[in-house]
C-alpha positions in Angstrom: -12.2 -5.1 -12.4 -9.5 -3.3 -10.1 -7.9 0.0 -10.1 -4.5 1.2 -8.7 -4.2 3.0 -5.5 -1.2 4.7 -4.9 0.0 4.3 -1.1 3.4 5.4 -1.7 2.9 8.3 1.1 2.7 6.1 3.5 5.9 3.8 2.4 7.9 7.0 3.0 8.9 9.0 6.3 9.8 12.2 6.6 12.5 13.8 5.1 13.1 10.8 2.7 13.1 10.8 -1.1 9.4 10.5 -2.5 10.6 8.4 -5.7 10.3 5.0 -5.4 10.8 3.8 -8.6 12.5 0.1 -8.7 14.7 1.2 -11.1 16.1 4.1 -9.2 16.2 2.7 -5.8 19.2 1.0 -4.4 19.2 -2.4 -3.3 18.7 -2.0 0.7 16.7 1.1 -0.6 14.3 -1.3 -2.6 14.2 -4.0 0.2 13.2 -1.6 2.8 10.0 -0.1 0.8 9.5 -3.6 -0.3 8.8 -4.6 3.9 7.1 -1.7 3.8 4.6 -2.3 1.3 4.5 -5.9 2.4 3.9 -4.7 6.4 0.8 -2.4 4.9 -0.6 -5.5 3.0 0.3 -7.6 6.1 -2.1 -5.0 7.9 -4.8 -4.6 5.5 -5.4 -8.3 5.4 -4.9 -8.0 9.2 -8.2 -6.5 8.8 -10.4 -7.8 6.3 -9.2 -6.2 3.3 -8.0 -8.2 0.3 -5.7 -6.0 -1.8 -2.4 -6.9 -3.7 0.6 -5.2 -3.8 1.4 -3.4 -6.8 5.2 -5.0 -6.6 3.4 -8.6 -7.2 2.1 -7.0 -10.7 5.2 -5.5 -12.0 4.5 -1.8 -10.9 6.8 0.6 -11.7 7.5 2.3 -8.1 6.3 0.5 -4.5 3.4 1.7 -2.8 1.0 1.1 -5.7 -1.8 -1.2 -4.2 -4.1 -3.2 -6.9 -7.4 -3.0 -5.9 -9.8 -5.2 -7.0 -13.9 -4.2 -7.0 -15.8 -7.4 -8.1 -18.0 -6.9 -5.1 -21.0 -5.7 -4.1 -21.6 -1.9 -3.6 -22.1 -2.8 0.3 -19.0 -5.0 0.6 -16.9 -2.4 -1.4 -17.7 0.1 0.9 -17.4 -1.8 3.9 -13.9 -2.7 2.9 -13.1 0.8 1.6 -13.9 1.4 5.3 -11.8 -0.7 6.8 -9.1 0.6 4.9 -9.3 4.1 6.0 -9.4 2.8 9.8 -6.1 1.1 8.5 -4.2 3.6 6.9 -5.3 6.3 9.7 -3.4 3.8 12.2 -0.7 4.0 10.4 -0.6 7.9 10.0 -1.2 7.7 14.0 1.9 5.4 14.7 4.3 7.7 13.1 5.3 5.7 9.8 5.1 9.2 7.4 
């Protein structure tokens, strides 16, 4: 089982446009959110966290993660964790 998780808050910094739809974006647009999204995965499995990126599925706009959940309540929430601890590092480095 997985779910989506949008992420695209943190693809973007201020002042920039919030939609990130592949169809919309330009070309050096697209392959600037796409090392984006790519450095986020980078860092989530940095840490422990297995999570794909949404642009390996097809999605619509980058940022959307696919999380999958075929875990045990303990690791899920051990993971969840360890994703907040990620994101919040990124908030604290000045990406958004």
């Amino acid at each position: 089982m997985f779910i989506w998780v949008d992420l695209r808050r943190y693809l973007i910094g201020a002042g920039e446009v919030a939609n990130l739809s592949v169809h919309h974006l330009t070309p050096q647009d697209k392959e600037e959110y796409r090392r984006r999204e790519g450095e986020i995965g980078t860092r989530f499995f940095a840490n422990g966290v297995g999570i794909a990126l949404g642009s390996n599925f097809c999605s619509e706009e980058l940022g959307w993660f696919r999380l999958t959940f075929s875990v045990s309540r303990e690791a899920l929430e051990i993971g969840l964790q360890r994703m907040w601890k990620v994101l919040q590092a990124i908030e604290q480095a000045g990406w958004n």
